[in-house]
C-alpha positions as CSV (number, residue, x, y, z in Angstrom):
1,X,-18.0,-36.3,-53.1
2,X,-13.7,-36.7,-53.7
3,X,-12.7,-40.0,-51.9
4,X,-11.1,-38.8,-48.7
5,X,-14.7,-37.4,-48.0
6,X,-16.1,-41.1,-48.2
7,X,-13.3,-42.7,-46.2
8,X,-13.5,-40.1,-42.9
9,X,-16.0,-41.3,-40.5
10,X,-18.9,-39.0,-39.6
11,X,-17.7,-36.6,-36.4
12,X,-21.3,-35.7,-35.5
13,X,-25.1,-37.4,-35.9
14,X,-26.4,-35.8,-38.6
15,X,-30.1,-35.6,-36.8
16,X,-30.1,-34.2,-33.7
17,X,-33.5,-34.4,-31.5
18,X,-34.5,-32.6,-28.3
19,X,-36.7,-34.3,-25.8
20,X,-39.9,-33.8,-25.2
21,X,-39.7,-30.9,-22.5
22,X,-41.6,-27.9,-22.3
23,X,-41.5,-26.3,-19.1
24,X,-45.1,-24.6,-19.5
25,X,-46.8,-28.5,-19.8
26,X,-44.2,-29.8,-17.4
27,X,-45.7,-28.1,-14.5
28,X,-49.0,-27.9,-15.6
29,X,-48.5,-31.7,-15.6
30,X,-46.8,-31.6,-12.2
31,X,-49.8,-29.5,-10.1
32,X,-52.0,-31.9,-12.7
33,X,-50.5,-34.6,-10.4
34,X,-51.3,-32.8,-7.2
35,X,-47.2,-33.2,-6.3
36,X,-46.2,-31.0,-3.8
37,X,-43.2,-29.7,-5.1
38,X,-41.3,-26.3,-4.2
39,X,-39.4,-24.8,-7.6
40,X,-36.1,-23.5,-5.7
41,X,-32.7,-22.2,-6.7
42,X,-32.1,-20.0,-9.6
43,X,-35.1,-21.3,-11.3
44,X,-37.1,-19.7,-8.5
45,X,-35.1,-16.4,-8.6
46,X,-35.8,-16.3,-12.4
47,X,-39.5,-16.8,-11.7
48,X,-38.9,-13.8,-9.2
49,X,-36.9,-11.7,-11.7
50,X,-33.4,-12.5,-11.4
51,X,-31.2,-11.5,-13.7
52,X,-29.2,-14.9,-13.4
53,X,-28.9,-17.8,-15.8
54,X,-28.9,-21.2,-15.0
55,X,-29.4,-24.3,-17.4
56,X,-31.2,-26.7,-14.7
57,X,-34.2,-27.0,-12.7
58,X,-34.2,-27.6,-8.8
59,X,-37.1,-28.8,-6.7
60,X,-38.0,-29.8,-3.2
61,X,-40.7,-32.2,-3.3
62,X,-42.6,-34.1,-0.7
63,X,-41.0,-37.3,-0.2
64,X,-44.5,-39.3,-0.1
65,X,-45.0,-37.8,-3.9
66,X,-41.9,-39.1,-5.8
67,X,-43.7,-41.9,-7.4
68,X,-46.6,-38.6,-8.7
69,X,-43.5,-36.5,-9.3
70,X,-42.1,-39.6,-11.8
71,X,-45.3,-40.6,-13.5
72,X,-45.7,-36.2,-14.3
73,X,-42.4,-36.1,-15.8
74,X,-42.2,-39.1,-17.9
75,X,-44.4,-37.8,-21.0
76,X,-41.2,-35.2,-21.0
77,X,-38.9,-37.9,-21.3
78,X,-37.1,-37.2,-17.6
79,X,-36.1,-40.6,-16.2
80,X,-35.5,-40.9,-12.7
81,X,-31.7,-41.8,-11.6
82,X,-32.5,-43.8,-8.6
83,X,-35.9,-45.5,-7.4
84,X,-38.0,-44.0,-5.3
85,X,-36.9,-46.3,-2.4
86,X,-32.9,-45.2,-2.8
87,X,-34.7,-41.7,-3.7
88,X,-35.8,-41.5,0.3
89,X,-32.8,-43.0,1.1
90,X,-30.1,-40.1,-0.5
91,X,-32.5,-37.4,0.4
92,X,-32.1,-36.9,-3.2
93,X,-32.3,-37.8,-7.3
94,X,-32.2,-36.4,-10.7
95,X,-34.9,-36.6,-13.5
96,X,-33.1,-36.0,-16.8
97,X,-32.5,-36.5,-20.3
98,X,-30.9,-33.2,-22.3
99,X,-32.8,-31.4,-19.6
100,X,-32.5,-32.1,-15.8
101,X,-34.6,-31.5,-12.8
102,X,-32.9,-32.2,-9.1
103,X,-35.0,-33.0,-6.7
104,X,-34.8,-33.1,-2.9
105,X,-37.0,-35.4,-1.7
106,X,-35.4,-35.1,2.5
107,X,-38.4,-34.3,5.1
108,X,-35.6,-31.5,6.8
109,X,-32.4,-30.4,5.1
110,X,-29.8,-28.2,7.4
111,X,-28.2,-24.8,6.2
112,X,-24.3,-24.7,5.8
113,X,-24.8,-23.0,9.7
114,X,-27.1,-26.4,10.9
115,X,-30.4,-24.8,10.8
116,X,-32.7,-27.3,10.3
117,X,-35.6,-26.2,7.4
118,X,-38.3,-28.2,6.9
119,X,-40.4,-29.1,4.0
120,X,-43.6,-29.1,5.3
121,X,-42.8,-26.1,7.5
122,X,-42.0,-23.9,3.7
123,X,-44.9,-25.9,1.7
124,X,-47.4,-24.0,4.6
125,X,-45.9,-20.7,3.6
126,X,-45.5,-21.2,0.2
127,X,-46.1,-18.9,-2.9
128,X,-47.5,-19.4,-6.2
129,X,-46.1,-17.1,-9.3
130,X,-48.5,-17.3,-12.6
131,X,-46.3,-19.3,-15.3
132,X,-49.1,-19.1,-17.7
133,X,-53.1,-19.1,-17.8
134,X,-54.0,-21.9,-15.7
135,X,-49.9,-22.9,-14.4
136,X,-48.3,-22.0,-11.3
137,X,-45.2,-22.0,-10.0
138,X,-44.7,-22.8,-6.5
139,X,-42.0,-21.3,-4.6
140,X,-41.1,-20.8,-1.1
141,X,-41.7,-17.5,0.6
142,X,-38.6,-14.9,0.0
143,X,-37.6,-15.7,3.2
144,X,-37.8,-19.6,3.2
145,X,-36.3,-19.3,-0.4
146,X,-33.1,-17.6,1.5
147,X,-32.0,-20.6,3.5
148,X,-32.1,-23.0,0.5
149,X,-29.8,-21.1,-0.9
150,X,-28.1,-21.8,2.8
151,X,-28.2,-24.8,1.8
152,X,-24.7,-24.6,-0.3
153,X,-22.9,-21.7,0.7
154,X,-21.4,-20.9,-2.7
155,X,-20.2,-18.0,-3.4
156,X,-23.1,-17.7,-6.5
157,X,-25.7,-18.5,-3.6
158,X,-24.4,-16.4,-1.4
159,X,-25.0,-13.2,-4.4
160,X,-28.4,-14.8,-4.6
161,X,-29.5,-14.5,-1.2
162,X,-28.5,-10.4,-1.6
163,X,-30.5,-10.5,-3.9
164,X,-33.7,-11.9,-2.5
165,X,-33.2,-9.9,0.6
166,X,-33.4,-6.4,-1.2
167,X,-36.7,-8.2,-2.6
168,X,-38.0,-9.1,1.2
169,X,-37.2,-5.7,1.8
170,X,-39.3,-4.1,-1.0
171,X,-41.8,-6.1,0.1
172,X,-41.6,-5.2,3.5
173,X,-41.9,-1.3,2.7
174,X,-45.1,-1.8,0.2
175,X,-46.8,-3.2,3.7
């Protein structure tokens, strides 16, 4: 090694090390757990077929199962940003290490119009999409999945909800 090599300090670790996540056993470990949790934004669109990229994770889950929702995630190394007490408080947290997961935890949350949606209302109507042998994926239906995405009213939400109404009305001529 020539000298100026040894006097530069390193610019980057030289071991890098992902987490512990695997999205198969993550929600294998979250319906483990019994959570009630809705998988919604692009993740769910994915799960539906999307073509649309997104590099985080979104769910709705009930507020009564945040402490569940922590104790399933921690073998992934996802550590909650806020206890569950300020959790019910915001309406809202993060789980996350080089992955993240936002989750609503708010019993109602209003589109950008002021409709009023309800968890428990969407958990009754809810749909499950096979992940793998044995793991689900719970969404909302296509049409309670279309106001979360009122939730925002971005411009990339407001492609999405095309989206999931041409799949509502696929689904509406196979009846």
């Amino acid at each position: 090694m020539r000298e100026d090599e040894k006097a530069a300090p390193a610019r980057y670790p030289l071991v890098v090390e992902g987490s512990e996540f695997e999205e198969e056993g993550f929600f294998r470990a979250i319906q483990g757990a019994g959570v009630r949790a809705l998988l919604i934004g692009r993740r769910a669109l994915i799960a539906l077929g999307a073509p649309v990229l997104t590099a985080d994770y979104d769910l709705w889950a009930h507020v009564d199962d945040i402490e569940a929702l922590n104790r399933a995630a921690a073998p992934f190394g996802l550590a909650p940003t806020r206890t569950p007490d300020e959790a019910r408080k915001t309406g809202r947290y993060v789980l996350e290490n080089d992955e993240r997961v936002d989750v609503l935890v708010a019993r109602s949350v209003p589109t950008v119009d002021g409709v009023a949606v309800r968890f428990d209302d969407l958990w009754t109507r809810r749909q499950s999409i096979e992940l793998s042998a044995g793991v689900a994926l719970t969404l909302p239906s296509l049409a309670d999945l279309i106001q979360t995405k009122r939730f925002g009213g971005r411009p990339r939400d407001l492609q999405d909800i095309e989206y999931l109404k041409g799949l509502l009305a696929e689904k509406e001529l196979e009846r």
